[in-house]
N, CA, C and O atoms as a Maestro MAE file, in Angstrom:
{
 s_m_m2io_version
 :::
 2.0.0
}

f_m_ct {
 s_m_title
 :::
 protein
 m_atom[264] {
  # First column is atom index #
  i_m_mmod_type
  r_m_x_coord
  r_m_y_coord
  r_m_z_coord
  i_m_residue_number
  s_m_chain_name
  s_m_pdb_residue_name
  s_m_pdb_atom_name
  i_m_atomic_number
  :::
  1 25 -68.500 16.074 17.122 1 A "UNK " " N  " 7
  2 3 -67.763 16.901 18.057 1 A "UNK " " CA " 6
  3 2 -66.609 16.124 18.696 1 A "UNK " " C  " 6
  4 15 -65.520 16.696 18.726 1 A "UNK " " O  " 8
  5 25 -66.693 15.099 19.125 2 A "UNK " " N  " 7
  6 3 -65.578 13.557 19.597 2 A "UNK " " CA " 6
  7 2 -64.321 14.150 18.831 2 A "UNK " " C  " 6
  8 15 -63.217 14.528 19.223 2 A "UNK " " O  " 8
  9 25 -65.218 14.051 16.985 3 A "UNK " " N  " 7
  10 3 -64.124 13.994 16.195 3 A "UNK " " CA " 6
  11 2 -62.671 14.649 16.463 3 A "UNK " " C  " 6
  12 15 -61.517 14.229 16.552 3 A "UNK " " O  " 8
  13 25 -63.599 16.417 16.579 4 A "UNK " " N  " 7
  14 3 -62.613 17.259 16.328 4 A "UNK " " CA " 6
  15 2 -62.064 17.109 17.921 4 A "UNK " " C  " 6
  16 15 -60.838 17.073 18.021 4 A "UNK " " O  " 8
  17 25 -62.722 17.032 18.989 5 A "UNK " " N  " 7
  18 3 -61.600 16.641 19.774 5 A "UNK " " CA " 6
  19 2 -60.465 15.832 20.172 5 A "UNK " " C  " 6
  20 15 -59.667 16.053 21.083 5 A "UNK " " O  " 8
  21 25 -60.517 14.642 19.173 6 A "UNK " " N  " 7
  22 3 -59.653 13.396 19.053 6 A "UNK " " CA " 6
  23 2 -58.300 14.053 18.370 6 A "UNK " " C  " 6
  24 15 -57.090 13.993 18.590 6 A "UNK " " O  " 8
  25 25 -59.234 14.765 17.348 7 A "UNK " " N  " 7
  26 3 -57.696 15.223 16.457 7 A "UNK " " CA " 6
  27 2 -57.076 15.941 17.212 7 A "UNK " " C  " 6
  28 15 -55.931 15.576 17.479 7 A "UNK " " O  " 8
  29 25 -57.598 17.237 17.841 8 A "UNK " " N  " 7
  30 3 -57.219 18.221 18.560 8 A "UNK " " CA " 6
  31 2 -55.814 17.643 19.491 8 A "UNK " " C  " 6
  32 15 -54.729 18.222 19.540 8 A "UNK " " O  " 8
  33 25 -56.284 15.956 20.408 9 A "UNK " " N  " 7
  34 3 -55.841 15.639 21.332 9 A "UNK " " CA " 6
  35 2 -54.277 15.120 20.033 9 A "UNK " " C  " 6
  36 15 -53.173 15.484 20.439 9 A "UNK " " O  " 8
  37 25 -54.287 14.666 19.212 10 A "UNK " " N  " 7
  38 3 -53.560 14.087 18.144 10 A "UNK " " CA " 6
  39 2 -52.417 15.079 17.423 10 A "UNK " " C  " 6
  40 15 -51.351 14.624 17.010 10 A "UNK " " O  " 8
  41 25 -52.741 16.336 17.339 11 A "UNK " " N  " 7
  42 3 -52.365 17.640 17.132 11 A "UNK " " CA " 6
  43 2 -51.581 18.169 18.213 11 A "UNK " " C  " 6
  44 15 -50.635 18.938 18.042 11 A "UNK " " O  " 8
  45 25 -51.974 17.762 19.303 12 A "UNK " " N  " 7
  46 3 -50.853 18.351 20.368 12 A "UNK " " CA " 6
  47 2 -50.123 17.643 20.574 12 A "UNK " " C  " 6
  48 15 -49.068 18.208 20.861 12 A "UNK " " O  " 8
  49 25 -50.026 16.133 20.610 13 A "UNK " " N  " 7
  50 3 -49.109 14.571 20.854 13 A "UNK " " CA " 6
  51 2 -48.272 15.140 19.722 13 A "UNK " " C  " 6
  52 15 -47.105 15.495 19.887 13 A "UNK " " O  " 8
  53 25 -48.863 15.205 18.663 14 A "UNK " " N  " 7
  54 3 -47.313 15.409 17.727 14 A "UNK " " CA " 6
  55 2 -46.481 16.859 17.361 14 A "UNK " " C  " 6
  56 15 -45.306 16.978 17.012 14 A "UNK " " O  " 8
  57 25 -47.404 17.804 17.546 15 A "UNK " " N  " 7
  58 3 -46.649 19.179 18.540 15 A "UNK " " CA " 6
  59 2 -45.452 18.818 19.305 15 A "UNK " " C  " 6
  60 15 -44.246 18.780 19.063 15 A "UNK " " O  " 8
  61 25 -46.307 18.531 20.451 16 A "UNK " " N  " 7
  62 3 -44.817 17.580 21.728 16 A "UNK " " CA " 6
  63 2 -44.334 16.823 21.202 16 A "UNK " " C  " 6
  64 15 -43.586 16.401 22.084 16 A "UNK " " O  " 8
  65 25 -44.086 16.073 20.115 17 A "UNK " " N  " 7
  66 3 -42.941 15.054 19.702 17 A "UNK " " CA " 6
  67 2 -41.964 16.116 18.962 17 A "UNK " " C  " 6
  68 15 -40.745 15.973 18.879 17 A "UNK " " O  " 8
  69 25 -42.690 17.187 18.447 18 A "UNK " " N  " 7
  70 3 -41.890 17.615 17.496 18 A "UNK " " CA " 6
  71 2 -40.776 19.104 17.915 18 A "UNK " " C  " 6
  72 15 -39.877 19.729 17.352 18 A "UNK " " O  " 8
  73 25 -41.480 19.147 19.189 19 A "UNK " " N  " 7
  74 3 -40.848 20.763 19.747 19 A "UNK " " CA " 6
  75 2 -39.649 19.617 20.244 19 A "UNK " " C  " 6
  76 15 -38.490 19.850 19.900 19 A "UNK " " O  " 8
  77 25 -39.916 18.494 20.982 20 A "UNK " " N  " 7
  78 3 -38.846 17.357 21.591 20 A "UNK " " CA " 6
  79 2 -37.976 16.958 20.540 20 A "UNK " " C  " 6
  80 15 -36.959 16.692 21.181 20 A "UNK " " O  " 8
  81 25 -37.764 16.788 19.599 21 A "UNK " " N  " 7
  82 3 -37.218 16.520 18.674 21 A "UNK " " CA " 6
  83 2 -36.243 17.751 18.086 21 A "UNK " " C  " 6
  84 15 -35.046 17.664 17.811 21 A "UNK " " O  " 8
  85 25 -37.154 18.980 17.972 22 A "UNK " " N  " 7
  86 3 -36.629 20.158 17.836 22 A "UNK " " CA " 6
  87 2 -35.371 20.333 18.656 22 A "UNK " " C  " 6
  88 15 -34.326 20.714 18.130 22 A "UNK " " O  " 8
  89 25 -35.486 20.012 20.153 23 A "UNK " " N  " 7
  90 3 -34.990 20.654 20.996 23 A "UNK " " CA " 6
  91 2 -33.449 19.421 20.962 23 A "UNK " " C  " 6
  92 15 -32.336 19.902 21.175 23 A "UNK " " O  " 8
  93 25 -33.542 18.456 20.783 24 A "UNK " " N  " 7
  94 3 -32.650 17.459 20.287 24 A "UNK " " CA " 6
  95 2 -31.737 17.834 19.182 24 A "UNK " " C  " 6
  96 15 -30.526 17.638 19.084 24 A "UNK " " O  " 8
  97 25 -32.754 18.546 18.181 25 A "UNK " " N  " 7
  98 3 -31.871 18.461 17.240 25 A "UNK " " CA " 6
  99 2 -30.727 19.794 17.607 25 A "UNK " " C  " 6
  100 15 -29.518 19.760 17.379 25 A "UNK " " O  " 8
  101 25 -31.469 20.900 18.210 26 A "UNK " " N  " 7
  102 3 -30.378 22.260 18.666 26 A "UNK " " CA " 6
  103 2 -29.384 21.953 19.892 26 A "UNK " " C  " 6
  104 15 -28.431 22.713 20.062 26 A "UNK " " O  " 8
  105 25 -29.640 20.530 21.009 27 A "UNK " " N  " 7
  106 3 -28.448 20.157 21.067 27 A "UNK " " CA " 6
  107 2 -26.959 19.967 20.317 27 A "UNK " " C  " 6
  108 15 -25.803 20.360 20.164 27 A "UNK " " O  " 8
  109 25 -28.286 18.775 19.905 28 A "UNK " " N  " 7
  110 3 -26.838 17.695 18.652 28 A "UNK " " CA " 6
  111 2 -26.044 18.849 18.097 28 A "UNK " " C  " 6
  112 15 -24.892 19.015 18.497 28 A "UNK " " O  " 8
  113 25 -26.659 19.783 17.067 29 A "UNK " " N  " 7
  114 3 -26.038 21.215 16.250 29 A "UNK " " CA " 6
  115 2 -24.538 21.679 17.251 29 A "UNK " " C  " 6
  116 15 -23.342 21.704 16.964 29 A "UNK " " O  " 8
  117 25 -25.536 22.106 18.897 30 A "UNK " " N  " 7
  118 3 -24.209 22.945 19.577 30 A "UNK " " CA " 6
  119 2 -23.643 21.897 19.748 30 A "UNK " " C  " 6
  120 15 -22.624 22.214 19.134 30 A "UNK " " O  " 8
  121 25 -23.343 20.374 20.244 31 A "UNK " " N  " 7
  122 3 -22.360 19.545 20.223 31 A "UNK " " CA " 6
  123 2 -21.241 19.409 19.437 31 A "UNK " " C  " 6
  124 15 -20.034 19.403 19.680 31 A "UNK " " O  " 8
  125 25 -22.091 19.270 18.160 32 A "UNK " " N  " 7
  126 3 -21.027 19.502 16.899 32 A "UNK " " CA " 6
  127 2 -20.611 20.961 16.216 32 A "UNK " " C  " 6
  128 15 -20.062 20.965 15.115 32 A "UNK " " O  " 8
  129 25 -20.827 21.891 16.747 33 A "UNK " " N  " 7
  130 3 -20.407 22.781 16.601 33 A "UNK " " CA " 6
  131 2 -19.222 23.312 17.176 33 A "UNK " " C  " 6
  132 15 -18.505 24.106 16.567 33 A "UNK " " O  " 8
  133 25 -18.894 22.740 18.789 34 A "UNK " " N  " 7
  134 3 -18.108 22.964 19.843 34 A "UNK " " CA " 6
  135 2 -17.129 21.755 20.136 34 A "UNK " " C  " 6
  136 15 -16.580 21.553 21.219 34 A "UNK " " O  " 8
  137 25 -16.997 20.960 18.959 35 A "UNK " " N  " 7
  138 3 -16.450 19.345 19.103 35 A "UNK " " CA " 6
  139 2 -14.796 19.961 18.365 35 A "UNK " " C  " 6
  140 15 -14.745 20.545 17.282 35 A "UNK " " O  " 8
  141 25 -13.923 19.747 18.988 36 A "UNK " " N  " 7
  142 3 -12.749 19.491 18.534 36 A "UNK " " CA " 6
  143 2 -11.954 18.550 18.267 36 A "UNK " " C  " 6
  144 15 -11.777 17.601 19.031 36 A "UNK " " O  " 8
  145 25 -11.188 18.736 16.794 37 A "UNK " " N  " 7
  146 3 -10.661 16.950 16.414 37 A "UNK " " CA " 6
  147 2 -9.159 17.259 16.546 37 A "UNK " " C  " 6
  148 15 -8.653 18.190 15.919 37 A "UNK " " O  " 8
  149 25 -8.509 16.523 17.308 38 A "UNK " " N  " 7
  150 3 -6.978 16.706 17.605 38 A "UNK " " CA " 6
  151 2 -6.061 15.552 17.033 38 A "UNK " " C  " 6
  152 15 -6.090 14.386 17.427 38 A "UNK " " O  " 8
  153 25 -5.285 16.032 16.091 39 A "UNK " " N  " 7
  154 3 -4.456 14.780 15.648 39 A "UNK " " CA " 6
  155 2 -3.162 15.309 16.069 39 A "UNK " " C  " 6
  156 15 -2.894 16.488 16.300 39 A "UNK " " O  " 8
  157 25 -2.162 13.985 16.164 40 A "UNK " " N  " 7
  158 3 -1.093 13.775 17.066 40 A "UNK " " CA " 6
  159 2 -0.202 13.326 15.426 40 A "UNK " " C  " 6
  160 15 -0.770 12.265 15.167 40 A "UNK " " O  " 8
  161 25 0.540 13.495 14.586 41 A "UNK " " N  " 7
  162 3 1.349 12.539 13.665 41 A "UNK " " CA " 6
  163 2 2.834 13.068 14.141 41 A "UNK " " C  " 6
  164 15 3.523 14.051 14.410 41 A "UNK " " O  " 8
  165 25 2.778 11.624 14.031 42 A "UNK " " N  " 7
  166 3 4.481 10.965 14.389 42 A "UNK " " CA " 6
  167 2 5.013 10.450 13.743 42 A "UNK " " C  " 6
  168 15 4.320 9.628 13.144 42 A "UNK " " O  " 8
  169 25 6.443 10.460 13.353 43 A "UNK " " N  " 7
  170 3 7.269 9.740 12.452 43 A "UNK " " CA " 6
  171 2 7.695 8.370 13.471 43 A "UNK " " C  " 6
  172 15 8.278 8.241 14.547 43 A "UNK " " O  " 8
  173 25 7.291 7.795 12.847 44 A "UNK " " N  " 7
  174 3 6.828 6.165 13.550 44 A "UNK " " CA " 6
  175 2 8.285 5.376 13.052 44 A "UNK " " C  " 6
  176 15 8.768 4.622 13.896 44 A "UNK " " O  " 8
  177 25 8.943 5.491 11.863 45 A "UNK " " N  " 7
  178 3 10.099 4.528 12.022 45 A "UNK " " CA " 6
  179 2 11.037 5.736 10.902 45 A "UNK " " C  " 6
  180 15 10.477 6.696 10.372 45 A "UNK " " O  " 8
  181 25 12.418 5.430 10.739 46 A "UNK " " N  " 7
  182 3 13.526 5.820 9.812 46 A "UNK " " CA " 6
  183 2 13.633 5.154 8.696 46 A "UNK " " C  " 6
  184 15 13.077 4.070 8.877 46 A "UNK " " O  " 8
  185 25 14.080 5.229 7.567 47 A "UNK " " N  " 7
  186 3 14.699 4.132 6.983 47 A "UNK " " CA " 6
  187 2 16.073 3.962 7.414 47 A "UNK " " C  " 6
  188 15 16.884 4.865 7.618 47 A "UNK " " O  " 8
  189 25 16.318 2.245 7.577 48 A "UNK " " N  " 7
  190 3 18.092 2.487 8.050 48 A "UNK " " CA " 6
  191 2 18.988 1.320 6.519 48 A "UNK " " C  " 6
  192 15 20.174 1.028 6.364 48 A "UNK " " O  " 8
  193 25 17.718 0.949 5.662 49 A "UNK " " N  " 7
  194 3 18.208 0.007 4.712 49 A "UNK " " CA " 6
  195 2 19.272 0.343 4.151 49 A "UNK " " C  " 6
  196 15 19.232 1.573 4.113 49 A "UNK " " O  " 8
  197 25 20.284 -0.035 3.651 50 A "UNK " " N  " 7
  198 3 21.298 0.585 2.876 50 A "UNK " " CA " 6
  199 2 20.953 0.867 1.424 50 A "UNK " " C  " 6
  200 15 21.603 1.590 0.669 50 A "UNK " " O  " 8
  201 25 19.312 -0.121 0.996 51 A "UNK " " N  " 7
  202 3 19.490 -0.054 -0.515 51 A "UNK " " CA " 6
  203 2 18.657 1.616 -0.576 51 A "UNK " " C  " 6
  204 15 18.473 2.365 -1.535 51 A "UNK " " O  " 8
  205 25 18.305 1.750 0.824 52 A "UNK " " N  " 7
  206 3 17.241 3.575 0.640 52 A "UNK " " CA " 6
  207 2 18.294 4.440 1.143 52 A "UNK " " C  " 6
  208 15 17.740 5.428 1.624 52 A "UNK " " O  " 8
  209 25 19.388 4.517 1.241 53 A "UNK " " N  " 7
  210 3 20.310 4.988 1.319 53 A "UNK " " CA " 6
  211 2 20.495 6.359 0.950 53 A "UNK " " C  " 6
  212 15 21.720 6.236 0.920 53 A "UNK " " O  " 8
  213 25 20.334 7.495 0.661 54 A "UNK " " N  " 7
  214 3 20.069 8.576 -0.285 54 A "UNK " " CA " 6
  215 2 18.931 8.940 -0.686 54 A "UNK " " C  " 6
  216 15 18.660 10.102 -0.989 54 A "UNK " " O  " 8
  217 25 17.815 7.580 -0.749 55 A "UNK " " N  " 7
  218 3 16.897 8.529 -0.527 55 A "UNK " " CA " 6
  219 2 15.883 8.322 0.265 55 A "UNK " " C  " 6
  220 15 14.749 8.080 -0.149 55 A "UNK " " O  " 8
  221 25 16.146 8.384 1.246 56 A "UNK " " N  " 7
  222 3 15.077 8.419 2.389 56 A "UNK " " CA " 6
  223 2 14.183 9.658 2.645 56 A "UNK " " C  " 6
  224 15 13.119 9.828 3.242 56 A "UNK " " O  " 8
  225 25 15.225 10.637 1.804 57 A "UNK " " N  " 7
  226 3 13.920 12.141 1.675 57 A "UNK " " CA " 6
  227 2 12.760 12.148 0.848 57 A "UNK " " C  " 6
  228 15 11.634 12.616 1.018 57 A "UNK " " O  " 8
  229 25 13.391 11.407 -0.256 58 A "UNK " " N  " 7
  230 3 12.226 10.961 -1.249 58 A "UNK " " CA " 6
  231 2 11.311 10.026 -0.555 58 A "UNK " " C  " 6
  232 15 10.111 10.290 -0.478 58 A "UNK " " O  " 8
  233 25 11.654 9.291 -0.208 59 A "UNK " " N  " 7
  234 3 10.566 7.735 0.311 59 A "UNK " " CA " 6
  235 2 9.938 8.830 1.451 59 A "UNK " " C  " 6
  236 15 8.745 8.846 1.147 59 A "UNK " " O  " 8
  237 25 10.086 9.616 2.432 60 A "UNK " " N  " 7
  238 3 9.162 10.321 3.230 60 A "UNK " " CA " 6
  239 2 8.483 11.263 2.606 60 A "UNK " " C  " 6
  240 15 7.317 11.571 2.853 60 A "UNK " " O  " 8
  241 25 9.401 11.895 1.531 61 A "UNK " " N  " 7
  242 3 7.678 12.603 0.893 61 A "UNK " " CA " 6
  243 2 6.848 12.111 0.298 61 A "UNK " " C  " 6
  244 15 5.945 12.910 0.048 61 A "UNK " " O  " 8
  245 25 6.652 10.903 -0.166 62 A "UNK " " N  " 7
  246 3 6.251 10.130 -1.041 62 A "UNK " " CA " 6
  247 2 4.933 9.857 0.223 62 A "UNK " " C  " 6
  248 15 3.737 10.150 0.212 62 A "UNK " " O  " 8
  249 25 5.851 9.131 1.305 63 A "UNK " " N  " 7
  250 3 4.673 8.489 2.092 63 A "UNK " " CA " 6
  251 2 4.404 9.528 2.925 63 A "UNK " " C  " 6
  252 15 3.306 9.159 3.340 63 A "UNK " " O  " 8
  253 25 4.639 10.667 3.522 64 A "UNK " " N  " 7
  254 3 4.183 11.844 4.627 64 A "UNK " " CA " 6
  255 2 3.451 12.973 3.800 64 A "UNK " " C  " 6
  256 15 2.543 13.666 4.260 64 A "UNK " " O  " 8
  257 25 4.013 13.079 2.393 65 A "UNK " " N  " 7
  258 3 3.063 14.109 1.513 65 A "UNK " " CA " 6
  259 2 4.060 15.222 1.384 65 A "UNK " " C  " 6
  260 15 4.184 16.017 0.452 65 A "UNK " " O  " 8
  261 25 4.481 15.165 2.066 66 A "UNK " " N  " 7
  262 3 5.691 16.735 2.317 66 A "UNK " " CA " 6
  263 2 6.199 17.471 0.445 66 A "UNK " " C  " 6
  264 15 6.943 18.447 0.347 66 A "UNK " " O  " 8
  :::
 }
 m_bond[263] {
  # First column is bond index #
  i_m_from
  i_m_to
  i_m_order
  :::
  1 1 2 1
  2 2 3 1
  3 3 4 2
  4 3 5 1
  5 5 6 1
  6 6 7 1
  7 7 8 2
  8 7 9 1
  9 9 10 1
  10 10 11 1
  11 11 12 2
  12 11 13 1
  13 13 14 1
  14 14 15 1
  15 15 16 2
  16 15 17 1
  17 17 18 1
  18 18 19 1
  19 19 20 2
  20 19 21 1
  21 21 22 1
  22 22 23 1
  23 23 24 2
  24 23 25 1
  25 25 26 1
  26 26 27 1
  27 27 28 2
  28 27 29 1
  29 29 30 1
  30 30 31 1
  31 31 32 2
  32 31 33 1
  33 33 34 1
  34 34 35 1
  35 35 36 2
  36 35 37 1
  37 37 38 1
  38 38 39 1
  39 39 40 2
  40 39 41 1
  41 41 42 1
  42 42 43 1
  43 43 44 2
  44 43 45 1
  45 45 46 1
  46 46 47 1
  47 47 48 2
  48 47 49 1
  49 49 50 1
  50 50 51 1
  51 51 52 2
  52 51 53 1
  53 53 54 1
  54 54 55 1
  55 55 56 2
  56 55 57 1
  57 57 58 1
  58 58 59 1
  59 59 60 2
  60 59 61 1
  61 61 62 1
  62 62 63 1
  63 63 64 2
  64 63 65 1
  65 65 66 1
  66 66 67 1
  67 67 68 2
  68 67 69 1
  69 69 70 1
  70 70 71 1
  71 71 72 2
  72 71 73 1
  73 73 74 1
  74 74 75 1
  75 75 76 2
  76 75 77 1
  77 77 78 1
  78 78 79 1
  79 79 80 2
  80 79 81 1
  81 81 82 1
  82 82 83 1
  83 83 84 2
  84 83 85 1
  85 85 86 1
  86 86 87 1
  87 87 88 2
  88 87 89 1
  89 89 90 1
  90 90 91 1
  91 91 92 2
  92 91 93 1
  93 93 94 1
  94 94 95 1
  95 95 96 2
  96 95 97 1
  97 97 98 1
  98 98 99 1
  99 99 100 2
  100 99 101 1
  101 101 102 1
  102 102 103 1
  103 103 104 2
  104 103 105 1
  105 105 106 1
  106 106 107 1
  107 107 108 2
  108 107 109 1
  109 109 110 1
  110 110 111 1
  111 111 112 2
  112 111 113 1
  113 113 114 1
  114 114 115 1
  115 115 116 2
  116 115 117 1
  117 117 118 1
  118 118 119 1
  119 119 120 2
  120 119 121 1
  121 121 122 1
  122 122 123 1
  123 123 124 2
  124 123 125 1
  125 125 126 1
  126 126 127 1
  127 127 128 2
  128 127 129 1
  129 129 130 1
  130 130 131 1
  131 131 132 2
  132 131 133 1
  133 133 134 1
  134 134 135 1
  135 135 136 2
  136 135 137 1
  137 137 138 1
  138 138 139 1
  139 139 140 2
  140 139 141 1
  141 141 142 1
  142 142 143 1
  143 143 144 2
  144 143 145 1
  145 145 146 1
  146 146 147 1
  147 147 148 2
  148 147 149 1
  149 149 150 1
  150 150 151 1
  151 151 152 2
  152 151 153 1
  153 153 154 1
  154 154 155 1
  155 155 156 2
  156 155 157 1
  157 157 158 1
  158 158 159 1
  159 159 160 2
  160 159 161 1
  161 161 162 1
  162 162 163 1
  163 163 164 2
  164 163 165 1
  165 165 166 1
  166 166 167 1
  167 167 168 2
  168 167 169 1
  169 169 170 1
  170 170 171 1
  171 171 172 2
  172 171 173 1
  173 173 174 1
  174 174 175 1
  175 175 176 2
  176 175 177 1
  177 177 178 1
  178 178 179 1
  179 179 180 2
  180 179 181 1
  181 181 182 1
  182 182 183 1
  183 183 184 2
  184 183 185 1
  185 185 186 1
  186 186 187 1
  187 187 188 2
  188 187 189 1
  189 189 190 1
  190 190 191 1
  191 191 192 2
  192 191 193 1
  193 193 194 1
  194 194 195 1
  195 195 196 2
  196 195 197 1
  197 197 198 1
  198 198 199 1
  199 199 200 2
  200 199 201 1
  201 201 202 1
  202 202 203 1
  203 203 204 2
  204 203 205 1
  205 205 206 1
  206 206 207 1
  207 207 208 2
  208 207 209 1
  209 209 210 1
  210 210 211 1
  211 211 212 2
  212 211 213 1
  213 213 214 1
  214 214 215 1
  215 215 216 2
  216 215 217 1
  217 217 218 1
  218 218 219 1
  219 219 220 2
  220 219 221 1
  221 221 222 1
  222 222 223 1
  223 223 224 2
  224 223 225 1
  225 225 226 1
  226 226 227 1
  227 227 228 2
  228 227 229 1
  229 229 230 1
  230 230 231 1
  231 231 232 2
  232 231 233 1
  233 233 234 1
  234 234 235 1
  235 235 236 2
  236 235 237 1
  237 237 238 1
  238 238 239 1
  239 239 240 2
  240 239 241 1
  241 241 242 1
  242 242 243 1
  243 243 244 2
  244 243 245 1
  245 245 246 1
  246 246 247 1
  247 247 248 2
  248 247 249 1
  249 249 250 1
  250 250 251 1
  251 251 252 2
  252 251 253 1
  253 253 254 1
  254 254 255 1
  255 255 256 2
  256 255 257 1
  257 257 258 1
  258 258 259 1
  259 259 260 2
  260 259 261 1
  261 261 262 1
  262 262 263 1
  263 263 264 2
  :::
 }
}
């Protein structure tokens, strides 16, 4: 009879770890659900070389993607 009450007591300890865990994990979810990622891109320098001379439209799509 001990037995089944040991487990019993063992059965509810990990119940409560697991509703706690549960309840962690439906935080974390709405956190990242409601998380916004904001990017800022800036044209950080010109070319002023003379040998990119003409094509500085090319060399920015090359490196910006455009």
């Amino acid at each position: 009879m001990s037995d089944v009450l040991e487990i019993e007591k063992e059965l509810a300890n990990v119940q409560t770890e697991l509703d706690q865990l549960t309840g962690i994990l439906k935080l974390l979810r709405s956190q990242v659900s409601s998380s916004t990622l904001s990017l800022n891109i800036e044209r950080l320098f010109a070319p002023k070389f003379k040998a990119l001379k003409g094509h500085s439209s090319r060399l920015e799509t090359f490196l910006l993607g455009k």
